[in-house]
C-alpha positions as CSV (number, residue, x, y, z in Angstrom):
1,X,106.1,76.9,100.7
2,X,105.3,74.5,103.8
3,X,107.4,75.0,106.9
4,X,109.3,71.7,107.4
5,X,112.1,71.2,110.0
6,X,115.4,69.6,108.8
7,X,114.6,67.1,111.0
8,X,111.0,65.9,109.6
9,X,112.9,66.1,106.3
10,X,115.3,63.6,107.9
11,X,113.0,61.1,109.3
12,X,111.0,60.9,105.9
13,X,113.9,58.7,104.2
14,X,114.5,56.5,107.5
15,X,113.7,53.1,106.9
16,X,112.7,53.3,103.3
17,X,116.0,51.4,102.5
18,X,116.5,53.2,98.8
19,X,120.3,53.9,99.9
20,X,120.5,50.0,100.4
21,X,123.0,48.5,97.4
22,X,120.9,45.2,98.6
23,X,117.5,46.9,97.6
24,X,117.9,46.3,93.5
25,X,115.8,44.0,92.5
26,X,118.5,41.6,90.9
27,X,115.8,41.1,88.0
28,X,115.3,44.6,86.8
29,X,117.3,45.5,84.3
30,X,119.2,49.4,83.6
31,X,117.4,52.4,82.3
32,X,118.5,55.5,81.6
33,X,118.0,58.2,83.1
34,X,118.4,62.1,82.7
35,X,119.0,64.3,85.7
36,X,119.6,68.0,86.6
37,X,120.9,69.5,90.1
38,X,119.8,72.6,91.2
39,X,120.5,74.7,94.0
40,X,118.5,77.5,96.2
41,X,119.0,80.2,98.4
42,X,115.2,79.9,99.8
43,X,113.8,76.6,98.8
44,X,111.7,78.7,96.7
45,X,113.0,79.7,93.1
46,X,115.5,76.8,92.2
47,X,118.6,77.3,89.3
48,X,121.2,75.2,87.7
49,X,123.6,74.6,89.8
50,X,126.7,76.1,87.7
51,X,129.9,75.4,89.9
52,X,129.7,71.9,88.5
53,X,128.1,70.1,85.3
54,X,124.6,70.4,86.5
55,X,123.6,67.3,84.7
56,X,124.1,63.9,83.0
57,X,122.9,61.0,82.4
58,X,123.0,57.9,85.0
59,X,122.2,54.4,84.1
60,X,120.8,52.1,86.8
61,X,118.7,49.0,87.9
62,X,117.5,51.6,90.8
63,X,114.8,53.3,90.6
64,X,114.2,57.0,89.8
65,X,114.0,58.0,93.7
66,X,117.3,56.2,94.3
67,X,119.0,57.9,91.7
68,X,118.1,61.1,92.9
69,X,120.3,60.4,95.8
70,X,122.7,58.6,94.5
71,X,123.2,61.7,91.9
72,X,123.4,63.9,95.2
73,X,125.4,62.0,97.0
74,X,128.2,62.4,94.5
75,X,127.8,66.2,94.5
76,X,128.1,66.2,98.0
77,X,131.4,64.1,97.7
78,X,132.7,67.1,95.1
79,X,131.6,69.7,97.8
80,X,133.7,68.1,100.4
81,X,137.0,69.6,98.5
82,X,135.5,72.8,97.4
83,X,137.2,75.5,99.9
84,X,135.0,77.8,99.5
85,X,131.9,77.7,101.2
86,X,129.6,79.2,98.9
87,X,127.4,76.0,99.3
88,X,127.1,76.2,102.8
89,X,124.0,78.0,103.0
90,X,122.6,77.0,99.8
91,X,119.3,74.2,99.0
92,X,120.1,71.4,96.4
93,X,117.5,69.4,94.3
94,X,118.3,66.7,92.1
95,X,115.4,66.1,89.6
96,X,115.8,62.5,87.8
97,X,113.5,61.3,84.3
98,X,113.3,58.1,82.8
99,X,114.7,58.3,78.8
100,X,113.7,55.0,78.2
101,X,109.8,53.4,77.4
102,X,108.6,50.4,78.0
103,X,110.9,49.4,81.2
104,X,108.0,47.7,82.8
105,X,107.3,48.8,86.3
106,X,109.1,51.9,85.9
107,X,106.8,54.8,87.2
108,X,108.1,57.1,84.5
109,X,106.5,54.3,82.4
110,X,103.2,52.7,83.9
111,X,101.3,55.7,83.6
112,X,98.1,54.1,83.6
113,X,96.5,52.3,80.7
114,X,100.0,51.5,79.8
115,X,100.8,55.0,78.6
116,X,104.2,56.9,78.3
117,X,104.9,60.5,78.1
118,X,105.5,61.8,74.2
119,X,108.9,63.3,74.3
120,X,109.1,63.1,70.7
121,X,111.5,66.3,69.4
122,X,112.9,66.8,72.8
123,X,116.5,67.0,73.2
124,X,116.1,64.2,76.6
125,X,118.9,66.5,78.8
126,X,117.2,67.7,82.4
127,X,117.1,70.9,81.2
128,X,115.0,70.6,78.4
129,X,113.0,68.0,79.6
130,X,112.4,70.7,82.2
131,X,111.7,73.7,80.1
132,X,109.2,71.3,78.4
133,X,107.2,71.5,81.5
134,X,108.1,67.6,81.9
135,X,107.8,66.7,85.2
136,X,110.0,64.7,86.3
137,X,109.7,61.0,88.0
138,X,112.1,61.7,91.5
139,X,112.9,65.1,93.0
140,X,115.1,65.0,95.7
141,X,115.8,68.0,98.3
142,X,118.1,69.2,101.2
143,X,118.2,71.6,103.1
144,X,120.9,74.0,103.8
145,X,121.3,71.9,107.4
146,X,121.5,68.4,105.5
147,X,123.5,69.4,103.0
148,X,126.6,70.8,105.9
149,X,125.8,67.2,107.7
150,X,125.9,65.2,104.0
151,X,129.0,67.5,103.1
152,X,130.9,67.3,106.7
153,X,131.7,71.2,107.0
């Protein structure tokens, strides 16, 4: 695993305007999406994250990266009235696919050539799209440190 300060982590999203409500394009229409959270003690080996549902399904004219943190953004918002702090120290990762084929200009979708991924005879949850070995289209991470500043404890 790379060695990356909290604070690189940080100043990766500045700018990018993907927490913006202003930044959907108007003309895009919703697609579903699947997600799964995740948590870590290392960054390293990653496992449902059990306290809650660990995942659903969202749908959204965002994109797959927004969703991510959108879909983290309301676990955070749950943590705030957990009492206990057995988050505190703890890595979350919010892994987001596209269900739906043919959304044009969806990345999960314009795979080159016009292709899409076969998920024929896969149950489409984020946990079996996972232990499919599908990759997903958005993984979002924080860090112990962001997730106490996202969290406010």
């Amino acid at each position: 695993m790379v060695g990356v300060t909290d604070d690189a982590l940080s100043a990766l999203s500045l700018g990018l305007g993907l927490d913006d409500p202003t930044d959907v394009d108007p003309a895009r229409r919703p697609v579903t999406y699947a997600y799964l959270v995740q948590v870590s003690t290392d960054g390293g080996r990653w496992a449902a994250d059990w306290t809650e549902p660990s995942g659903g399904f969202e749908r959204s004219p965002r994109c797959a990266a927004q969703v991510a943190r959108q879909v983290l953004r309301r676990r955070f918002l749950q943590l705030r009235a957990d009492v206990d702090t057995h988050w505190r120290d703890r890595w979350f990762r919010a892994d987001v696919w596209s269900l739906e084929s043919g959304a044009a200009g969806d990345p999960a979708v314009d795979r080159g050539a016009g292709t899409t991924r076969d998920t024929r005879g896969i149950a489409l949850s984020g946990r079996h799209l996972q232990s499919y070995g599908v990759a997903p289209d958005a993984v979002e991470v924080r860090t112990p440190a962001q997730v106490r500043a996202e969290v406010g404890g």
